[in-house]
RODOLUM-15899 format. One line per 2 residues: number of its first residue (from 0); their letters; for each residue x, y, z of N, C-alpha, C. Coordinates in nm, 3 decimals. Example, Ala and Ser with C-alpha at 12.3 -4.5 7.8 and 13.67 -1.06 7.14 Angstrom:
BEGIN
0) as) 1.319/-0.569/0.780/1.230/-0.450/0.780/1.320/-0.330/0.780  1.285/-0.225/0.708/1.367/-0.106/0.714/1.290/0.003/0.787
This chain:
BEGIN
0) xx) -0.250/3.135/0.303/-0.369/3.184/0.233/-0.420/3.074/0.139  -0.542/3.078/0.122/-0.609/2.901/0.108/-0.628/2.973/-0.063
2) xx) -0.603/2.897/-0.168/-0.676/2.985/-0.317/-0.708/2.820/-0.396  -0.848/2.865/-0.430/-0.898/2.795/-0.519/-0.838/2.785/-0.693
4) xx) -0.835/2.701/-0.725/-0.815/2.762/-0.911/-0.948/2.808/-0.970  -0.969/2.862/-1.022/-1.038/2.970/-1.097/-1.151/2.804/-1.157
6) xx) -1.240/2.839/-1.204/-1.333/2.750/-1.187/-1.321/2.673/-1.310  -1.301/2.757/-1.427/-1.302/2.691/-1.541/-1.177/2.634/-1.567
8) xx) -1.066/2.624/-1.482/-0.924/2.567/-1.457/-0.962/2.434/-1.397  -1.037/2.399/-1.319/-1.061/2.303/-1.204/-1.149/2.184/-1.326
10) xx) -1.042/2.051/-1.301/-1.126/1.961/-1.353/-1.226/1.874/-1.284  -1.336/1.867/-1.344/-1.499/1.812/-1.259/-1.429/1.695/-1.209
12) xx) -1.479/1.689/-1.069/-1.461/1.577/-0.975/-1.542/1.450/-1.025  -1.558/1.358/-1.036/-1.637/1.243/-1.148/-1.731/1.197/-1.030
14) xx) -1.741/1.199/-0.847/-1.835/1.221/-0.752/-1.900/1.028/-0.772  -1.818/0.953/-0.771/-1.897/0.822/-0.790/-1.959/0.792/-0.687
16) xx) -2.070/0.701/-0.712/-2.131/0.656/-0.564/-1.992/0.557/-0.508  -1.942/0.577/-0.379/-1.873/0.473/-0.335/-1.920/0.316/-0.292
18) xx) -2.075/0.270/-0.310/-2.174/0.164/-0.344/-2.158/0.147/-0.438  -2.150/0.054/-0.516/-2.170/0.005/-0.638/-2.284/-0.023/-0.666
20) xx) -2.347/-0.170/-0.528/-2.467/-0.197/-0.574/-2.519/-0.234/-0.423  -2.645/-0.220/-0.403/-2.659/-0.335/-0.263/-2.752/-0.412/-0.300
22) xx) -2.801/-0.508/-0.215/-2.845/-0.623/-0.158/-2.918/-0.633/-0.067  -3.034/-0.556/-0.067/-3.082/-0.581/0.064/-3.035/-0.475/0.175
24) xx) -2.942/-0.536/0.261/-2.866/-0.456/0.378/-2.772/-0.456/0.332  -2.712/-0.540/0.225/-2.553/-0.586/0.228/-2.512/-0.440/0.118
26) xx) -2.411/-0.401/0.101/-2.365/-0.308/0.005/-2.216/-0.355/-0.036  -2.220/-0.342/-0.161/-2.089/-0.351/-0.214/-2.037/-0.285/-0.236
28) xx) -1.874/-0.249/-0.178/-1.833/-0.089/-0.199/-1.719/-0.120/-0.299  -1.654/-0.032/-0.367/-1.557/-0.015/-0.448/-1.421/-0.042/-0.355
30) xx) -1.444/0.023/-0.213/-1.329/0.009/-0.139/-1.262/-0.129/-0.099  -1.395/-0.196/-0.046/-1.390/-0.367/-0.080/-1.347/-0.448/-0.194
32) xx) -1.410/-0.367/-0.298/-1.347/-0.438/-0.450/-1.202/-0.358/-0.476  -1.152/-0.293/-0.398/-1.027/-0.280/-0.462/-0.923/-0.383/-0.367
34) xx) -0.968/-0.408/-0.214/-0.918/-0.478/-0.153/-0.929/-0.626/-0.214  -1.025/-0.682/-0.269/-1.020/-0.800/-0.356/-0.939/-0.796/-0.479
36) xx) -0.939/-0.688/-0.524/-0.858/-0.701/-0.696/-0.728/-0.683/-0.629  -0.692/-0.626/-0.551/-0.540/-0.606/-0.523/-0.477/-0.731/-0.479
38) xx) -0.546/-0.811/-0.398/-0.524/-0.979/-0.348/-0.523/-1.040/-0.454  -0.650/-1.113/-0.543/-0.652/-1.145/-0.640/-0.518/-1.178/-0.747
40) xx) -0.513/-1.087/-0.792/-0.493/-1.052/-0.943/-0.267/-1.005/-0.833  -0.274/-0.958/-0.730/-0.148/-0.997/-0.638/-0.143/-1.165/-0.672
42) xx) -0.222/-1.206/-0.632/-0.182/-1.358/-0.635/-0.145/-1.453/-0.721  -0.223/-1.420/-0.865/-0.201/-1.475/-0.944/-0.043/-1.413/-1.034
44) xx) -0.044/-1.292/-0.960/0.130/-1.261/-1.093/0.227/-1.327/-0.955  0.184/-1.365/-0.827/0.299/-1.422/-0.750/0.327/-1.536/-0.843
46) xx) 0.170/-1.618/-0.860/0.217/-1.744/-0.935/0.267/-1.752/-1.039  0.252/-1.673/-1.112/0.334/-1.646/-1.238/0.510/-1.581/-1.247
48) xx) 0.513/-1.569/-1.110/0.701/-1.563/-1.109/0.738/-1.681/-1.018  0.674/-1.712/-0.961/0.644/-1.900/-0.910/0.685/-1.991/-1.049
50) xx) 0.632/-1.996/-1.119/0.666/-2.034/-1.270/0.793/-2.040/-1.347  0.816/-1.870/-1.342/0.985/-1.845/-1.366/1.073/-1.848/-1.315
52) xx) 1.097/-2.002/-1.298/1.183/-2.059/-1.170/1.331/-2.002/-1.216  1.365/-1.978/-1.336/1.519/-1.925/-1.343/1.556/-1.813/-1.315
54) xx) 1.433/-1.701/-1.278/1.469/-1.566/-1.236/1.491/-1.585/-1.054  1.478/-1.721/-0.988/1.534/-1.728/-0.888/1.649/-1.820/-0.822
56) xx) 1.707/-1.819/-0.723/1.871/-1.824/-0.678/1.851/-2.021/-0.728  1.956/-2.043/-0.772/1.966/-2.164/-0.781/1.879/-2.265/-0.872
58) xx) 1.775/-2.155/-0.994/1.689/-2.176/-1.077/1.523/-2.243/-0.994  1.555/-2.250/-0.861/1.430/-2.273/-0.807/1.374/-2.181/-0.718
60) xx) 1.223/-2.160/-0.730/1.086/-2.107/-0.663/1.124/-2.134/-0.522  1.128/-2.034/-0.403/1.106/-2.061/-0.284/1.018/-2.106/-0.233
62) xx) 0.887/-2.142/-0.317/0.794/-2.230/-0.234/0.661/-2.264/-0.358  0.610/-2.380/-0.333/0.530/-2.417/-0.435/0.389/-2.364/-0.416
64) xx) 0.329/-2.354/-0.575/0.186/-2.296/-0.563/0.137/-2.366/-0.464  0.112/-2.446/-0.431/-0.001/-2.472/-0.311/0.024/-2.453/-0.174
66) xx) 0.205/-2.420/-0.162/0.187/-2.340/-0.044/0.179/-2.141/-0.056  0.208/-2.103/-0.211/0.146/-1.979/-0.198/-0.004/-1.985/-0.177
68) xx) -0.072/-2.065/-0.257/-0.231/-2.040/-0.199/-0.282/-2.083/-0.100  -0.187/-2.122/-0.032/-0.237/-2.167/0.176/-0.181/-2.009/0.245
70) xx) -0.096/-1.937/0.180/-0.052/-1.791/0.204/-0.133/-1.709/0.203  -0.236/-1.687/0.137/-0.306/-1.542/0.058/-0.383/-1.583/0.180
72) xx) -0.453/-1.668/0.256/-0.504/-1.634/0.342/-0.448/-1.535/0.453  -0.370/-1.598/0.476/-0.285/-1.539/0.615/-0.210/-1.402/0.568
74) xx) -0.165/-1.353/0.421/-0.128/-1.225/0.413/-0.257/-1.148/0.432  -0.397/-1.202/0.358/-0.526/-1.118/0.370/-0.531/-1.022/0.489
76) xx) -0.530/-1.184/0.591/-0.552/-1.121/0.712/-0.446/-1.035/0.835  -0.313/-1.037/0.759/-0.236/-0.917/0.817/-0.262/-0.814/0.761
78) xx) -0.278/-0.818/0.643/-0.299/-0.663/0.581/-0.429/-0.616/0.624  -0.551/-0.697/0.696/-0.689/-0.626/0.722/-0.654/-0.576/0.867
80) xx) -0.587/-0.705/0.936/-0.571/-0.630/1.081/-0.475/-0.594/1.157  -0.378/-0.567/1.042/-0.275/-0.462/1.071/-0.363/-0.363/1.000
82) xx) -0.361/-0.310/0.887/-0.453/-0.198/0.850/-0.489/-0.162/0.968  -0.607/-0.228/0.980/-0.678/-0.147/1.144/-0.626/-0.089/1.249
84) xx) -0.530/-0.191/1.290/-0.508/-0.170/1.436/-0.403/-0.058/1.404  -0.316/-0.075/1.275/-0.247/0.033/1.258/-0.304/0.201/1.255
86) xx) -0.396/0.178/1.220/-0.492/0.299/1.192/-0.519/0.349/1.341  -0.551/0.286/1.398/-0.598/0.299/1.538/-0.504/0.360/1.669
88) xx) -0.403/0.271/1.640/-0.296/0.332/1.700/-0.206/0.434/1.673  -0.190/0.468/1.546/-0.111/0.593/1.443/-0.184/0.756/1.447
90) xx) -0.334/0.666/1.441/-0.420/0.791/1.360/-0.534/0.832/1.453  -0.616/0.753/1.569/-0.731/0.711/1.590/-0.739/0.717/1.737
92) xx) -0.600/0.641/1.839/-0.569/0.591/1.953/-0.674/0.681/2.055  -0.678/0.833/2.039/-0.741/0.898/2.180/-0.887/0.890/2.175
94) xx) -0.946/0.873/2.032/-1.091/0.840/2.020/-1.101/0.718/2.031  -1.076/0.616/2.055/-1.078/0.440/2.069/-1.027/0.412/2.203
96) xx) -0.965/0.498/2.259/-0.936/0.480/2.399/-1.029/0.521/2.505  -1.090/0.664/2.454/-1.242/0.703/2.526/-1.400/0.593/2.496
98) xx) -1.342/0.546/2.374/-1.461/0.426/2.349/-1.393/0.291/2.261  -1.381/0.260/2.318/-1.313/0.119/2.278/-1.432/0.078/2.166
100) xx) -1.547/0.088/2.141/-1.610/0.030/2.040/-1.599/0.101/1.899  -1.529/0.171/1.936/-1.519/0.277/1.790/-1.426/0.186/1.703
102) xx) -1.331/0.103/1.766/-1.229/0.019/1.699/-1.324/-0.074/1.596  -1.412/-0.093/1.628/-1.496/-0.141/1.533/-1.574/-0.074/1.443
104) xx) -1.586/0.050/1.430/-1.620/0.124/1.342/-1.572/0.176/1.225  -1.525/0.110/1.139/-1.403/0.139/0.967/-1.509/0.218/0.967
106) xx) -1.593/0.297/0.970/-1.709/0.414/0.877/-1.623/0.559/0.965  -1.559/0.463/1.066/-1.488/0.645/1.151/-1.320/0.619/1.147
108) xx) -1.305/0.636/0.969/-1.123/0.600/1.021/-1.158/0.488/0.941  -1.037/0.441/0.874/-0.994/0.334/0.804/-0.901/0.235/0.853
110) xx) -0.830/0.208/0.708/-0.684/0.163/0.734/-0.536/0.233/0.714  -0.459/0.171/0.785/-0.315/0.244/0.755/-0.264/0.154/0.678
112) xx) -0.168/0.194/0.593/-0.030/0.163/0.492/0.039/0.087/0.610  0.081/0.173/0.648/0.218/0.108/0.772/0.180/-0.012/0.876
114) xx) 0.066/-0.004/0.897/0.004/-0.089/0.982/-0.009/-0.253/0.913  -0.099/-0.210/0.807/-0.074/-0.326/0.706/0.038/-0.381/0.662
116) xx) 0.152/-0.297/0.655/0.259/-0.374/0.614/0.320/-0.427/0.756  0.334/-0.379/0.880/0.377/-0.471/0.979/0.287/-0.596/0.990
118) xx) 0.154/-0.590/0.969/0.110/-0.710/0.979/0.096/-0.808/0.860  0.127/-0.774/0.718/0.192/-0.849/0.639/0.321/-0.914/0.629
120) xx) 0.387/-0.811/0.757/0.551/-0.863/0.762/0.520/-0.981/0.856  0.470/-0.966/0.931/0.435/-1.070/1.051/0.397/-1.194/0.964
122) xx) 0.247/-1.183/0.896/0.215/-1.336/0.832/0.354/-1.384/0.756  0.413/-1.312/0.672/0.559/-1.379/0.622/0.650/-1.422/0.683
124) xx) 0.665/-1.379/0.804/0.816/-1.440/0.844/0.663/-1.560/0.951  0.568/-1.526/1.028/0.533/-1.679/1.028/0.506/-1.828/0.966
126) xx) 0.422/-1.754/0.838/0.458/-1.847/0.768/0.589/-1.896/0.714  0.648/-1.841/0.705/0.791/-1.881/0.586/0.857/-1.944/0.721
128) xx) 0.849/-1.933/0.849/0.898/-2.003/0.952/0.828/-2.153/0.941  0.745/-2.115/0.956/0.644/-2.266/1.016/0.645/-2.380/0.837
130) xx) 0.691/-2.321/0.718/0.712/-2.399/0.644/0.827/-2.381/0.515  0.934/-2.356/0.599/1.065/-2.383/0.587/1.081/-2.312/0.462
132) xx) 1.071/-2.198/0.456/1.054/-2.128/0.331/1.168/-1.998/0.320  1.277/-1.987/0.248/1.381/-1.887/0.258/1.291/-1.739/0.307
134) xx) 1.324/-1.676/0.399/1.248/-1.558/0.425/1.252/-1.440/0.309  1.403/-1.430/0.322/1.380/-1.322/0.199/1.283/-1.337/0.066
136) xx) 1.344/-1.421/0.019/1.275/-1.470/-0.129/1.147/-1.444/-0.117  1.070/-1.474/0.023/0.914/-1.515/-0.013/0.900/-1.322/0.043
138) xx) 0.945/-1.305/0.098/0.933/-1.114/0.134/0.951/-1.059/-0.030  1.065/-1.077/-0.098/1.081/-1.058/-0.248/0.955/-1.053/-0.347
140) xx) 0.870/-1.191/-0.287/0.785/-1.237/-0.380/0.640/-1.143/-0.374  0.608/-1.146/-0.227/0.502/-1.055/-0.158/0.556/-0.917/-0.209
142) xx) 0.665/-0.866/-0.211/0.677/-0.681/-0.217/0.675/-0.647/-0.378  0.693/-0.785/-0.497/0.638/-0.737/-0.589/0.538/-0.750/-0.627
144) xx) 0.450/-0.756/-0.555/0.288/-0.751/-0.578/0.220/-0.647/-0.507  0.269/-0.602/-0.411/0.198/-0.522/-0.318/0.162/-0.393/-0.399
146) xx) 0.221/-0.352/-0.496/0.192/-0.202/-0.511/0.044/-0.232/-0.622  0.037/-0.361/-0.673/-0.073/-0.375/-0.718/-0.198/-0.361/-0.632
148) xx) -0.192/-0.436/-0.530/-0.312/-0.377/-0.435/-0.327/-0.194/-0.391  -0.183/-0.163/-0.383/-0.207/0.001/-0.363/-0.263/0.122/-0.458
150) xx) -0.219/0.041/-0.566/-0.258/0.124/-0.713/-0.448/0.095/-0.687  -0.483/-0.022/-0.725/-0.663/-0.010/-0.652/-0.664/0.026/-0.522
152) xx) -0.658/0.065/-0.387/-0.663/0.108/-0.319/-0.633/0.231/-0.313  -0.553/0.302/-0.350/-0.587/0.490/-0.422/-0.677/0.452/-0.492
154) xx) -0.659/0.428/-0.562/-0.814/0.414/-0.689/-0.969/0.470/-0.613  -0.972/0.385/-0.465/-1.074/0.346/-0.379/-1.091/0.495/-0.352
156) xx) -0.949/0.537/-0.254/-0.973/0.612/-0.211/-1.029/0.786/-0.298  -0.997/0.764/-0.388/-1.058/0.903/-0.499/-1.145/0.880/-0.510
158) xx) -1.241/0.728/-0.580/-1.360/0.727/-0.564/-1.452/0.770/-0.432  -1.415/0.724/-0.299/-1.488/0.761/-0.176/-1.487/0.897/-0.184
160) xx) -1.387/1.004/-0.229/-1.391/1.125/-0.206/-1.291/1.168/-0.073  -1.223/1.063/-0.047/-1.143/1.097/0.081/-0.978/1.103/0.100
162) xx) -0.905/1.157/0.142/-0.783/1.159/0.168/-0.732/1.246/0.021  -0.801/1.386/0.062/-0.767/1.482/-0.078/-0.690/1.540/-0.029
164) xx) -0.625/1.609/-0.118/-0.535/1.724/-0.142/-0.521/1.832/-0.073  -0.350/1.929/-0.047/-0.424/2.015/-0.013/-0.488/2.152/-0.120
166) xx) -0.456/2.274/-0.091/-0.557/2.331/-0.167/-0.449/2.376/-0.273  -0.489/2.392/-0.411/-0.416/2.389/-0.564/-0.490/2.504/-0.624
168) xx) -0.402/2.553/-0.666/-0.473/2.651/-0.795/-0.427/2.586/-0.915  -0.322/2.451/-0.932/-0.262/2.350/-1.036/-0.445/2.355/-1.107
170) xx) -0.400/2.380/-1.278/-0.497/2.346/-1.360/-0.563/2.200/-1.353  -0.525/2.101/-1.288/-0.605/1.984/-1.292/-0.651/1.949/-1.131
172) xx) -0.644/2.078/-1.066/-0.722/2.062/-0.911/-0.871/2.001/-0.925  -0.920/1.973/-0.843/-1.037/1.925/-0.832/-1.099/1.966/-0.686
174) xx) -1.243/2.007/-0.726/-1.369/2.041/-0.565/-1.400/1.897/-0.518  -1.401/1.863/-0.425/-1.369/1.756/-0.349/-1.486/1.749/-0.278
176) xx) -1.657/1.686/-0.310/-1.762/1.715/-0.240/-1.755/1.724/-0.107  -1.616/1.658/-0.011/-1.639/1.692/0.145/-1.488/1.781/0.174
178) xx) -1.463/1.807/0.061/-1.342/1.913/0.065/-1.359/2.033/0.077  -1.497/2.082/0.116/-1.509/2.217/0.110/-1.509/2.275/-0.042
180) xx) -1.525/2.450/-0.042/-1.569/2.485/-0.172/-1.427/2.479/-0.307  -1.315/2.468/-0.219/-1.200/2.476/-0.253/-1.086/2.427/-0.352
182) xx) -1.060/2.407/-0.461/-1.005/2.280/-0.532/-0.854/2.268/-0.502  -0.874/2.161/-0.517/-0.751/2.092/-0.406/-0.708/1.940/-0.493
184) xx) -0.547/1.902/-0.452/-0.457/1.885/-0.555/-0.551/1.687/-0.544  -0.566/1.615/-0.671/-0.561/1.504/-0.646/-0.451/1.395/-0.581
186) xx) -0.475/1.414/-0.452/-0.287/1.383/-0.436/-0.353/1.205/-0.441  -0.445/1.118/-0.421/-0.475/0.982/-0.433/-0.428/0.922/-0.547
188) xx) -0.464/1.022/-0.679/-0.422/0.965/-0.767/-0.254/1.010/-0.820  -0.178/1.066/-0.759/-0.054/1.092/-0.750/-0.017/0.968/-0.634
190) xx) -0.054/0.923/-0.579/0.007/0.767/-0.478/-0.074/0.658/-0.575  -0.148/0.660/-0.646/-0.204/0.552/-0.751/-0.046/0.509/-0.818
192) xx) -0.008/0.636/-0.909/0.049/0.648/-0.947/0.200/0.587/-0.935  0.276/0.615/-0.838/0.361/0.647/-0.765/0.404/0.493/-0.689
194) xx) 0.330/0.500/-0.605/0.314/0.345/-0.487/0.252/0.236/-0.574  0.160/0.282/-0.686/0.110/0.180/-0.749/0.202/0.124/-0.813
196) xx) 0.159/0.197/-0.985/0.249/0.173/-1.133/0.332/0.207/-1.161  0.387/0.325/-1.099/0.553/0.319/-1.161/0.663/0.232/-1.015
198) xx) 0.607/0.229/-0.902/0.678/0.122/-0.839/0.628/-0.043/-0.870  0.550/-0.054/-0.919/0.466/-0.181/-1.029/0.589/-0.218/-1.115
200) xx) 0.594/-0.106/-1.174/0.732/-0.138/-1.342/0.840/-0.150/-1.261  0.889/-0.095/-1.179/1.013/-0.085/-1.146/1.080/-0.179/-1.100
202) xx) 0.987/-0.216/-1.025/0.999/-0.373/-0.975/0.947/-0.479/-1.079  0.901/-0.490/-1.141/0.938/-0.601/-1.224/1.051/-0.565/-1.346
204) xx) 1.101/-0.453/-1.354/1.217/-0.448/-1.440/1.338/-0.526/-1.374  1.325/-0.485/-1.271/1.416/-0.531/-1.173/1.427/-0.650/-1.178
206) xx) 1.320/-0.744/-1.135/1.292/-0.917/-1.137/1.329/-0.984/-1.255  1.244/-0.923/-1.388/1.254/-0.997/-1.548/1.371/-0.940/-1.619
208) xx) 1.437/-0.831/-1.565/1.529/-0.768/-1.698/1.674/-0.841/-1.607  1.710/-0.750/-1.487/1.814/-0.806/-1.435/1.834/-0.854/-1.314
210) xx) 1.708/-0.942/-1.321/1.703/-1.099/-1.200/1.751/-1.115/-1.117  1.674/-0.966/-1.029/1.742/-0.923/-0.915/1.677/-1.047/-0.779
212) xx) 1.570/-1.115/-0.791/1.503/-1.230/-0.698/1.619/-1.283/-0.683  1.709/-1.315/-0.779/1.882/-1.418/-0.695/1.921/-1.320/-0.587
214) xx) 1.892/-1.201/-0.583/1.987/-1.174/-0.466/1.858/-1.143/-0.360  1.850/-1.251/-0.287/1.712/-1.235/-0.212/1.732/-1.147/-0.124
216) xx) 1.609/-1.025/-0.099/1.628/-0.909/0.028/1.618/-0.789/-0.108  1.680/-0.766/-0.224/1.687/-0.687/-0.293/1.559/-0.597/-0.318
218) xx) 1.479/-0.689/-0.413/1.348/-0.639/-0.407/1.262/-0.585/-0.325  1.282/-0.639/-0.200/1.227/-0.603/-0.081/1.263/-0.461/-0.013
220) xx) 1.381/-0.423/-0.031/1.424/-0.319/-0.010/1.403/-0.210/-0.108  1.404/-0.231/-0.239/1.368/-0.128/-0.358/1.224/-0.099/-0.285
222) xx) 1.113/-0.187/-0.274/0.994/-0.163/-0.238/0.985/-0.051/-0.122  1.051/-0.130/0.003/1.062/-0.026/0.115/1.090/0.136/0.122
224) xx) 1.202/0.141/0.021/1.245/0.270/0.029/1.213/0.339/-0.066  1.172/0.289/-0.188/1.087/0.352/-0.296/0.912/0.415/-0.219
226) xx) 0.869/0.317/-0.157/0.714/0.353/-0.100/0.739/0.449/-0.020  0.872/0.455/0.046/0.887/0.543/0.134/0.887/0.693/0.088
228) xx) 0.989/0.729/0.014/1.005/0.840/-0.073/0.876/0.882/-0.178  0.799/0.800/-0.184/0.700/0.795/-0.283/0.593/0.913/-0.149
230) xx) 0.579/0.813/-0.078/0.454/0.868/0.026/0.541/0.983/0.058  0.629/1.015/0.145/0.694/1.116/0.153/0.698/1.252/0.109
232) xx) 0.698/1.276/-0.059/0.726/1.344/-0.149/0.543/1.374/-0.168  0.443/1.263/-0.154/0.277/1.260/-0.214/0.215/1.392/-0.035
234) xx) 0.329/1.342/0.063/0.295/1.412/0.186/0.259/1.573/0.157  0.301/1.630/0.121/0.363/1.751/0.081/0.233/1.865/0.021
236) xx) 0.156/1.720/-0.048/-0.017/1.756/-0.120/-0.133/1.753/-0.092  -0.097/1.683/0.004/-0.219/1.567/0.075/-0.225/1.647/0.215
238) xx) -0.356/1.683/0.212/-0.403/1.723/0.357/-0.388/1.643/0.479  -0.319/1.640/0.522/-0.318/1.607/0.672/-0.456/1.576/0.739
240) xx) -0.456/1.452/0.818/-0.613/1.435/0.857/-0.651/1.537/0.966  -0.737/1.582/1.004/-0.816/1.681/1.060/-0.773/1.718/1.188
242) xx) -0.795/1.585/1.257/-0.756/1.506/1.430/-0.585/1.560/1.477  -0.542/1.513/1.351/-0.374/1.530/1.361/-0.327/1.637/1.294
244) xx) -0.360/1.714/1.180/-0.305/1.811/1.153/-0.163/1.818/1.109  -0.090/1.904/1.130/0.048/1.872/1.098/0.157/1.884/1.246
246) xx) 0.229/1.795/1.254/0.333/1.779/1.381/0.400/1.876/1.399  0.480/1.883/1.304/0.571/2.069/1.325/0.554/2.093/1.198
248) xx) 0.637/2.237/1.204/0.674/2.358/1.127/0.544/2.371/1.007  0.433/2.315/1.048/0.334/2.329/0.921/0.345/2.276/0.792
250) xx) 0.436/2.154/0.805/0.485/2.078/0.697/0.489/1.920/0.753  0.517/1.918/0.862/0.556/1.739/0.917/0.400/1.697/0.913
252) xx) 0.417/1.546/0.879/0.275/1.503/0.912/0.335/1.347/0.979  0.233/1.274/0.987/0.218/1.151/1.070/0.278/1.063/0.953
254) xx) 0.222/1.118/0.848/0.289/1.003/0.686/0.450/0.967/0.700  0.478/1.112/0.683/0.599/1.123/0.702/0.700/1.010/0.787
256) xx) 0.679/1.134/0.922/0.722/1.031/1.045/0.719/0.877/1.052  0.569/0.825/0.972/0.597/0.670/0.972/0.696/0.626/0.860
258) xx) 0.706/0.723/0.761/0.785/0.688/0.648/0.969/0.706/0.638  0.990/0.802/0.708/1.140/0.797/0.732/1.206/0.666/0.758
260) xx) 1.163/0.593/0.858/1.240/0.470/0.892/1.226/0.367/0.804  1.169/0.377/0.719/1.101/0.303/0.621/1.280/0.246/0.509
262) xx) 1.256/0.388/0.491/1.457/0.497/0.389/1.534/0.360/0.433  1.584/0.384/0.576/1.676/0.330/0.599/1.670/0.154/0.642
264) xx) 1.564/0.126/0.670/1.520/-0.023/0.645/1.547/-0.076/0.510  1.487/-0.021/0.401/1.525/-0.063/0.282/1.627/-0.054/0.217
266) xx) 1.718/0.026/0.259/1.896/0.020/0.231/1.965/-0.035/0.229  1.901/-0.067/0.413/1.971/-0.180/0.446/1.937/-0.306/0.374
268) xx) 1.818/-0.326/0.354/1.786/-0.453/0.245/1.890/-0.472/0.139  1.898/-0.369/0.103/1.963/-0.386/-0.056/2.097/-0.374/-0.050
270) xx) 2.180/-0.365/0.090/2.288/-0.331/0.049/2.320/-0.472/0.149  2.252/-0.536/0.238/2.281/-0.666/0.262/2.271/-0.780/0.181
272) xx) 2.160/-0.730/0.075/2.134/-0.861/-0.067/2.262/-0.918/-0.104  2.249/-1.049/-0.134/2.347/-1.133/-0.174/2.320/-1.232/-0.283
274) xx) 2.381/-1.233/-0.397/2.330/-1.347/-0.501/2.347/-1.468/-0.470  2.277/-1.532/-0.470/2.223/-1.691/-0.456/2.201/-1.724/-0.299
276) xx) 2.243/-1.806/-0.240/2.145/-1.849/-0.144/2.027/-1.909/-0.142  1.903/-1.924/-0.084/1.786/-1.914/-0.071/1.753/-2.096/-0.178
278) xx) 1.667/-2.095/-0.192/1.585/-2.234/-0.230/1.497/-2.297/-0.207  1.494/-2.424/-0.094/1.353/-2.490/-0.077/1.255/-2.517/-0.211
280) xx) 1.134/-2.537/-0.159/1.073/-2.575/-0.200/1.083/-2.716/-0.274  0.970/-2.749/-0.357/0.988/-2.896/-0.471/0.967/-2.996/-0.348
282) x) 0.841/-3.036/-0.292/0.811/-3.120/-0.240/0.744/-3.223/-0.297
């Protein structure tokens, strides 16, 4: 049984234009600017634990600023086209298979989490191959930045109005202009939250307090299985997309399912971590 919260319970949806500004034809969306601030402002705190060469194995940086900023290209572009293709294949596959041009359509369908991160895993272990770069460490370095791009990317997604809740009578529900008349839980800004800033702190408590980067793989695994349980637990609120619905018992969703294996990937990270090792760099 679907129940709204009572109206004067329900806090006003804030309904932003997801445009900021345009140009002519060109438009600038918020969703774009969160994909820039999350790179960005990712890049520059990489360089800034690039810096604090004693919080890693052997007091040295696995790789020097100028080969992190020959990086941010090539992570960009796993995270845009993994996003996609992840989306496509997870979420999208039977409508893109009847029209293959729809794959080009982000206005029908976005990006995926999971998708992006296989194709961020990919640019790392290529790069860190092709320039002799300890794998873990530089996976370490990338997974404490990532939740900064996720924290603006929920951000995005509350502003667009998309990937809401399901339905709440919780006093801080919100009417969701393509949510129907219904108020329904902010679950975007509960993964802001969550995947963003408190896996944000956690991981750098981890790095600056007890200098967990010496045991390379560590961090990487807190990330994994923290995002995992994070999305997992955010599943529970969050409406299921339309197409897919829920898998079983009226509770499983697609989040899920991609997120379980996630648990035990990152376990394994952390329970293979080893202090010291790792190095390079200083060319």
């Amino acid at each position: 049984m679907e129940l709204a919260a009572p109206l004067l319970a329900v806090i006003a949806y804030p309904d932003i234009d997801p445009i900021l500004f345009s140009i002519g034809p060109v438009a600038i969306r918020w969703y774009g600017l969160a994909y820039l601030a999350g790179i960005l402002l990712g890049w520059q705190y990489a360089r800034f634990m690039i810096s604090r060469t004693e919080l890693w194995p052997a007091g040295r940086a696995p790789l020097t600023r100028a080969a992190l900023d020959d990086f941010v290209f090539w992570v960009a572009l796993g995270i845009i086209a993994g996003g996609r293709i992840g989306y496509i294949l997870f979420y999208d596959f039977a409508a893109v298979a009847a029209n293959p041009l729809r794959a080009l359509e982000i206005w029908n369908g976005g990006m995926s989490f999971h998708g992006g991160l296989l194709g961020t895993g990919l640019a790392i272990v290529w790069f860190a191959r092709r320039n002799s770069i300890p794998l873990r460490s530089m996976a370490d370095l990338v997974a404490a930045v990532v939740p900064i791009g996720l924290f603006f990317g929920r951000l995005a997604n509350f502003i667009n109005g998309e990937l809401w809740g399901r339905v709440s009578d919780a006093p801080w529900a919100m009417i969701f202009p393509s949510g129907g008349p219904v108020a329904r839980h902010p679950s975007q800004l509960y993964e802001a939250g969550l995947e963003g800033l408190v896996l944000l702190l956690l991981l750098a408590w981890l790095i600056f307090s007890l200098k967990k980067l010496r045991a390379p793989g560590f961090v990487t695994g807190v990330f994994v299985a923290f995002y995992a349980l994070s999305r997992i637990l955010v599943e529970f609120f969050r409406e299921p997309d339309p197409h897919l619905g829920y898998l079983a018992g009226g509770w499983l969703t697609m989040g899920m399912v991609l997120s379980l294996p996630m648990i035990a990937v990152g376990i394994w990270f952390m329970l293979s971590a080893r202090t010291g090792a790792a190095v390079p760099a200083e060319r």
